[in-house]
C-alpha positions as CSV (number, residue, x, y, z in Angstrom):
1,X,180.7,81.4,131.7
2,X,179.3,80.2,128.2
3,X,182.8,78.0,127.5
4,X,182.7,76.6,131.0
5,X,178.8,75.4,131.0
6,X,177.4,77.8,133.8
7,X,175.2,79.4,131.9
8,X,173.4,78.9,128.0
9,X,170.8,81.8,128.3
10,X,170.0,83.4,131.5
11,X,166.3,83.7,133.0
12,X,167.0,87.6,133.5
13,X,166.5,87.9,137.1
14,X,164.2,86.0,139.0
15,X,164.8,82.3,140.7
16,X,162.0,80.4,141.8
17,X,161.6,82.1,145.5
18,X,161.8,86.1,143.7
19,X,159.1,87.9,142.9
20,X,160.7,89.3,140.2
21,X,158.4,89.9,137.0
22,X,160.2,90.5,133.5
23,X,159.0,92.0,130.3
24,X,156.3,89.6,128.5
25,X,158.2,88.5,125.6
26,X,157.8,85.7,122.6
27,X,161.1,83.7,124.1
28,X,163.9,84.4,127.0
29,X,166.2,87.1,126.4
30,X,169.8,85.5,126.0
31,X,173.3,86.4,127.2
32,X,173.9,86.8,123.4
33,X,170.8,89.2,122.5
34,X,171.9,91.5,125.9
35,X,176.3,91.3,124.7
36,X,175.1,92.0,121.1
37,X,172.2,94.8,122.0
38,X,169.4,93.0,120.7
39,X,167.4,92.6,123.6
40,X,164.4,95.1,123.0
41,X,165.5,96.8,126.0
42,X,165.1,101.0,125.8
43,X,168.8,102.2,126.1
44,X,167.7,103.6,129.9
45,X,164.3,102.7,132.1
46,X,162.4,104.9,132.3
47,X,162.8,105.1,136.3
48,X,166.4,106.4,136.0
49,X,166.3,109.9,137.0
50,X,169.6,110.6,139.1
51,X,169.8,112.4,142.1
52,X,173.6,113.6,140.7
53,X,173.6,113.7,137.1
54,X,177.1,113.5,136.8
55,X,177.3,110.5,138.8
56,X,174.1,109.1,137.2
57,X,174.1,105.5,138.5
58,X,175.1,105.5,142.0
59,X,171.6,105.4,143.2
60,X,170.1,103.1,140.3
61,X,169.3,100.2,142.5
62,X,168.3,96.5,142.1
63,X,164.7,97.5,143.4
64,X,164.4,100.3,140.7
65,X,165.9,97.8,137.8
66,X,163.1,95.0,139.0
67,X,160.2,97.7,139.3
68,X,161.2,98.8,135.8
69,X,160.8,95.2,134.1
70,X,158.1,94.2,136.0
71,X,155.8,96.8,134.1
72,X,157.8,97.5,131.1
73,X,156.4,96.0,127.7
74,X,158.6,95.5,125.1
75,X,158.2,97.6,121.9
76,X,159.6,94.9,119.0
77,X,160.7,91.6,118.9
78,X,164.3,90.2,120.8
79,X,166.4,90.3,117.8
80,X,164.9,92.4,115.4
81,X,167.0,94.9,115.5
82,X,170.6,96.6,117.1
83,X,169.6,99.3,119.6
84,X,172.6,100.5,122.0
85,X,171.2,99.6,125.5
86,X,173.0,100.8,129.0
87,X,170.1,99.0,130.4
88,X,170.8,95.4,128.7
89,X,174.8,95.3,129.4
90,X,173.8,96.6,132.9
91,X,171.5,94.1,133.1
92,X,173.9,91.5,131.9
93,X,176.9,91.9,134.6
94,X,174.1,92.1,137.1
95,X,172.8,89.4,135.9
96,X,176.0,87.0,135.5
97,X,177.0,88.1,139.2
98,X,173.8,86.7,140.8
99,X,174.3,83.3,138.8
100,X,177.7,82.6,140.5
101,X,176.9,84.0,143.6
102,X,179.3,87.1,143.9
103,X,179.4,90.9,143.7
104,X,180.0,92.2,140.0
105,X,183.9,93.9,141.7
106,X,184.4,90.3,142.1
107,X,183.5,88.3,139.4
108,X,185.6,90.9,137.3
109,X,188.2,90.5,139.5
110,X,188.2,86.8,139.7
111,X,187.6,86.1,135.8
112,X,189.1,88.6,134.1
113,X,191.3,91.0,136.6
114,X,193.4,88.4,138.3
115,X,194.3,85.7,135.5
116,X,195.3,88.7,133.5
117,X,197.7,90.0,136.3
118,X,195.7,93.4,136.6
119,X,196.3,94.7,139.9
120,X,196.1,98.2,139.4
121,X,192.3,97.7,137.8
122,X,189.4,97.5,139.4
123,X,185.4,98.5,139.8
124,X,185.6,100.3,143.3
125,X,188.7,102.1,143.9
126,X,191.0,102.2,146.8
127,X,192.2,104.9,148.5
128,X,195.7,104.8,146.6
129,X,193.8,104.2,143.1
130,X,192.1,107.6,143.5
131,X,194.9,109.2,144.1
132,X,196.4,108.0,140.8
133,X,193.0,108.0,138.7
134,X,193.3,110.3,136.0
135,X,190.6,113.4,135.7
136,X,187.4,113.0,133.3
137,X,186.9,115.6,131.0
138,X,183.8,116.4,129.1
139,X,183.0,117.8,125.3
140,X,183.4,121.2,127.1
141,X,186.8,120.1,128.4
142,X,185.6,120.6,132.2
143,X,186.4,118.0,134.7
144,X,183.7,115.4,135.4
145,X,183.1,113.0,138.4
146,X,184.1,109.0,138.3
147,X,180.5,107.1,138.2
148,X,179.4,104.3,140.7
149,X,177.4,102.2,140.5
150,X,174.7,100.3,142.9
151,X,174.1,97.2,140.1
C-alpha cells in the first residue's frame, strides 16, 4: 500500500466523522513504527480479558480497541525503543483494512492470497479447511483451539 501511494503513515483510526480518540503523542504513529514495534503501544490493552482464553481474541472488538486508545497514555516516546506489540500489528491490519474499504479476510486475500495462487489459505476457514487444519498443540503437548478474531 506504501509502493502503490495509498497510504504514507496512517491517522490510526479515526476519519473526520468518528469519534475515535487516540493516545496523546509528540507525532502520528506510522505504518513503519506499528510493522517494526516501535509504536509505544503495551504488547496487550489493558481491556483484553477473554471470555475463552484459549481463543483469546474472538471477542476483542473494535469498540474495546477504540475505548482502550481513547484513555490510554503512552509511557515513552514512538521510537524509542522495540517492544513486541500484539496490540500495534493488530492495530495495523485493522487499520490498513478501513483505509481501502474492506474486511481484513479480504484485503489478505486480494493482496497477498490471490496473486500468490494461495487457495487453500485463508483468515476464516471453510467448512472443508477445518477438516484439513492441522491440530495446535501447546508447551504441554495438549491440543489447543484455532483463535478468531473480531479485528
Amino acid at each position: 500500500m506504501v509502493e502503490r501511494g495509498e497510504v504514507k503513515s496512517i491517522h490510526l483510526l479515526p476519519s473526520a466523522a468518528d469519534t475515535v480518540k487516540v493516545p496523546p503523542q509528540c507525532r502520528e504513529i506510522s505504518l513503519l513504527d506499528l510493522s517494526m514495534q516501535r509504536s509505544g503501544l503495551p504488547r496487550l490493552p489493558d481491556n483484553f480479558k477473554p471470555a475463552d482464553p484459549a481463543n483469546p481474541y474472538a471477542d476483542y472488538t473494535p469498540a474495546k480497541l477504540y475505548e482502550f486508545l481513547a484513555r490510554y497514555t503512552l509511557t515513552r516516546d514512538i521510537d524509542e525503543k522495540y517492544e513486541y506489540s500484539n496490540l500495534g500489528v493488530g492495530l495495523l491490519g485493522y487499520a490498513l483494512s478501513r483505509k481501502v474499504g474492506l474486511s481484513y479476510e479480504q484485503l489478505v486475500r486480494k493482496r497477498i492470497l490471490d496473486p500468490l495462487g494461495m487457495t487453500s489459505t485463508s483468515v476464516v476457514l471453510s467448512a472443508d479447511q477445518k477438516k484439513r487444519l492441522a491440530t495446535g498443540y501447546n508447551a504441554s503437548l495438549n491440543p489447543v483451539k484455532n483463535w478468531i478474531s473480531t479485528l
